[in-house]
ZASEBA-216334 format. One record per residue: x, y, z of N, C-alpha, C, O in turn; residue in three letters. Coordinates in steps of 0.05 Angstrom, whole numbers, padded with zeros to 5 digits, always signed. Example, Ala and Ser with C-alpha at 12.3 -4.5 7.8 and 13.67 -1.06 7.14 Angstrom:
residues 2
+00264-00114+00156+00246-00090+00156+00264-00066+00156+00285-00066+00169Ala/+00257-00045+00142+00273-00021+00143+00258+00001+00157+00268+00023+00161Ser/
This chain:
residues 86
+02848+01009-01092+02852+01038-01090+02834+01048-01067+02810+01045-01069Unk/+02844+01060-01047+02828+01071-01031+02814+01100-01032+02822+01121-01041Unk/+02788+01092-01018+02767+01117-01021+02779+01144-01013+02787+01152-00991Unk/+02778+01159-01043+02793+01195-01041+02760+01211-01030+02737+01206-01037Unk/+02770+01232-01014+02753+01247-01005+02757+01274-01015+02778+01286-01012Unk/+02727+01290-01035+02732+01308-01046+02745+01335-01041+02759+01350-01054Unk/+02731+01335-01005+02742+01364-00999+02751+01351-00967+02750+01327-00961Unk/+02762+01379-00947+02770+01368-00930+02761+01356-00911+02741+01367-00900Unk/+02772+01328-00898+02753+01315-00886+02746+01333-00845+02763+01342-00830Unk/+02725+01333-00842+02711+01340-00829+02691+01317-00812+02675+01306-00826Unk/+02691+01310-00784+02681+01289-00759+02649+01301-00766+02628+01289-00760Unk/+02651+01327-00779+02620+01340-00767+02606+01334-00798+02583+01341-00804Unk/+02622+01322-00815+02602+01321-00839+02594+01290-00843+02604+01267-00842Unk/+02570+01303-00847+02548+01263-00835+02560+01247-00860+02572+01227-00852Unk/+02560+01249-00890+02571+01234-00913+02603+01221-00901+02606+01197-00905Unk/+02622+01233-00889+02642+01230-00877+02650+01212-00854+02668+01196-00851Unk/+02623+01222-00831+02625+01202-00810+02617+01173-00821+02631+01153-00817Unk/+02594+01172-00834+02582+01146-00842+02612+01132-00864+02618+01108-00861Unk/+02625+01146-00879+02648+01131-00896+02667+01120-00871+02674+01096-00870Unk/+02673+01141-00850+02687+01140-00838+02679+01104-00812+02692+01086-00802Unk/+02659+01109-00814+02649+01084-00796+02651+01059-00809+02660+01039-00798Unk/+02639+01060-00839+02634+01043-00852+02671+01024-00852+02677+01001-00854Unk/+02687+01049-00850+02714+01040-00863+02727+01026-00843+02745+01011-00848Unk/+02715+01034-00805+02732+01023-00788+02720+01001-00788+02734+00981-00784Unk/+02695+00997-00792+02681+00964-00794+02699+00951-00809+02708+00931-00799Unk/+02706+00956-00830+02708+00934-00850+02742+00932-00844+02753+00922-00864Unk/+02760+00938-00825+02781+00938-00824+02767+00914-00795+02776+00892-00791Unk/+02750+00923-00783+02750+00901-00751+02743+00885-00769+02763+00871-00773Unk/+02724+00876-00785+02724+00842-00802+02750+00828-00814+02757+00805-00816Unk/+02761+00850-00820+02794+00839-00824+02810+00833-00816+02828+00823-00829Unk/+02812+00836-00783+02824+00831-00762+02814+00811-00760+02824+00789-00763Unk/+02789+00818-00754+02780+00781-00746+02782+00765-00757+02786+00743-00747Unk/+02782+00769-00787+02780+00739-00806+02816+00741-00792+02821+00722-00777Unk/+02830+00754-00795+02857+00748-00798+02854+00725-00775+02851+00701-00778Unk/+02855+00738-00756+02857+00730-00724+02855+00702-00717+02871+00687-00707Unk/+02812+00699-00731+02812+00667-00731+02821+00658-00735+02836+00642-00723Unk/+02816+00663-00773+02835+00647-00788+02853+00630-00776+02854+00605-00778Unk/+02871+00648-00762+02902+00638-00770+02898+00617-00732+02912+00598-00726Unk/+02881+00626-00718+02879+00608-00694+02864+00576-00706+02873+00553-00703Unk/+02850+00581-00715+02835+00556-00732+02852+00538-00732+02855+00516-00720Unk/+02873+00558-00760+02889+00534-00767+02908+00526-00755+02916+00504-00764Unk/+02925+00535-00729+02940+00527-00718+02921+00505-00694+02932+00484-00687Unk/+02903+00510-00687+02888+00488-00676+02886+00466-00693+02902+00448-00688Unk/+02873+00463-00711+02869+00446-00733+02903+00428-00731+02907+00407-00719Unk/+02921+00443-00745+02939+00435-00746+02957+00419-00728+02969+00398-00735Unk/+02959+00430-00702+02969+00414-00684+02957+00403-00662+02972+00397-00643Unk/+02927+00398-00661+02910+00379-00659+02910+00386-00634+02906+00370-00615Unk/+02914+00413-00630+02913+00429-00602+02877+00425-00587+02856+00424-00601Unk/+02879+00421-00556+02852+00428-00548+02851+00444-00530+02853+00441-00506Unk/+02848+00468-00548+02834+00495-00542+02816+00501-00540+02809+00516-00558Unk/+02792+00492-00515+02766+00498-00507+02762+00524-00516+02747+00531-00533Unk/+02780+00541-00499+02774+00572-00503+02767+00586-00534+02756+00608-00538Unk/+02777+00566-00554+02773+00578-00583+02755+00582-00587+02753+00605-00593Unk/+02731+00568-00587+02698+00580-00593+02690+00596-00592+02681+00611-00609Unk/+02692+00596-00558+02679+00617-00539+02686+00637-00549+02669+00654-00556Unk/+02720+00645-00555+02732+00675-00565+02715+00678-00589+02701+00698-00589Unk/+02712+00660-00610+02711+00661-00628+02673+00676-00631+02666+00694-00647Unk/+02660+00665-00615+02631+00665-00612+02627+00702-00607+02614+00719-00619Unk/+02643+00700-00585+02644+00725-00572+02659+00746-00585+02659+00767-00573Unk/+02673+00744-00606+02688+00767-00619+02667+00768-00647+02665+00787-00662Unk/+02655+00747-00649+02638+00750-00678+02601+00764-00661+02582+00767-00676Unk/+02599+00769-00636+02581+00777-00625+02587+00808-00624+02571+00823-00635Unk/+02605+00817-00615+02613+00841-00612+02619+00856-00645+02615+00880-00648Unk/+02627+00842-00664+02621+00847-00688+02603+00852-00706+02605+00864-00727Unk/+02586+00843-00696+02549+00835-00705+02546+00868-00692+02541+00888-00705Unk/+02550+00867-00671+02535+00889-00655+02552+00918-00665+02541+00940-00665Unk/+02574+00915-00673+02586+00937-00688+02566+00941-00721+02560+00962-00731Unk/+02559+00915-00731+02547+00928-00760+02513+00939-00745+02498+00957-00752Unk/+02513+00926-00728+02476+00933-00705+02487+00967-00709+02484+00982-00727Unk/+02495+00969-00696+02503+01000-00691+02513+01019-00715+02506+01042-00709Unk/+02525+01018-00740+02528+01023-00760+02507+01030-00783+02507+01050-00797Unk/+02486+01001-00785+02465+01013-00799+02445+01013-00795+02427+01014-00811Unk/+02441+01011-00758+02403+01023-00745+02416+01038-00735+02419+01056-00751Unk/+02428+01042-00714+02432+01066-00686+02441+01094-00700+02429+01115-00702Unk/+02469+01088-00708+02487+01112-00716+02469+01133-00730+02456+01126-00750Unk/+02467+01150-00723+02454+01179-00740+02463+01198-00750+02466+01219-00738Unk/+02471+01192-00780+02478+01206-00794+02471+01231-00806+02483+01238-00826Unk/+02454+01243-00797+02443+01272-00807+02455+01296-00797+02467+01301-00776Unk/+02452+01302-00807+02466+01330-00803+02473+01343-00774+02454+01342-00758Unk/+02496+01354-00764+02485+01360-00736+02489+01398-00739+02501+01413-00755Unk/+02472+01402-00715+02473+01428-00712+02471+01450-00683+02455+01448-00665Unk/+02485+01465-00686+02501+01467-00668+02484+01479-00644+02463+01488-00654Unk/+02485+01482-00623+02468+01490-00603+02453+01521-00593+02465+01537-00580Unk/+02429+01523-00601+02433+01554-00601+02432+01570-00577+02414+01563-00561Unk/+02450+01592-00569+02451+01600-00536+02430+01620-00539+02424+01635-00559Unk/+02420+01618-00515+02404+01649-00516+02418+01673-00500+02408+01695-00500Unk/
């Protein structure tokens, strides 16, 4: 069942952005598992040599890492507020 949001959703409410981040992460891990996965096994399977598989593989699980890096040190979730003019 997917996560219901109480009131309307809002970019500027920090509880929101952080669900909201948390949720596109865990959809890019799903891509990827899909992705490998299914390259793995068709390597595996037809005894293919695909140098390039690693490397993608190394390099899409690097850029992944650096998506959860950014998620739960960088991203700043507090409150924002708005700029005051004089």
């Amino acid at each position: 069942m997917p996560p219901r949001w109480p009131r309307k959703p809002d970019r500027k409410d920090p509880a929101y952005r952080k669900l909201d981040d948390r949720m596109n992460f865990a959809t890019h891990v799903a891509v990827f598992a899909a992705c490998n996965s299914g390259l793995w096994f068709f390597h595996n399977f037809k005894s293919a040599s695909w140098e390039w598989l690693p490397w993608l593989t190394l390099g899409w699980l690097g850029v992944l890492l650096s998506h959860l890096l950014y998620i739960a040190a960088i991203a700043d979730y507090s409150e924002q507020t708005p700029p005051k003019s004089t």
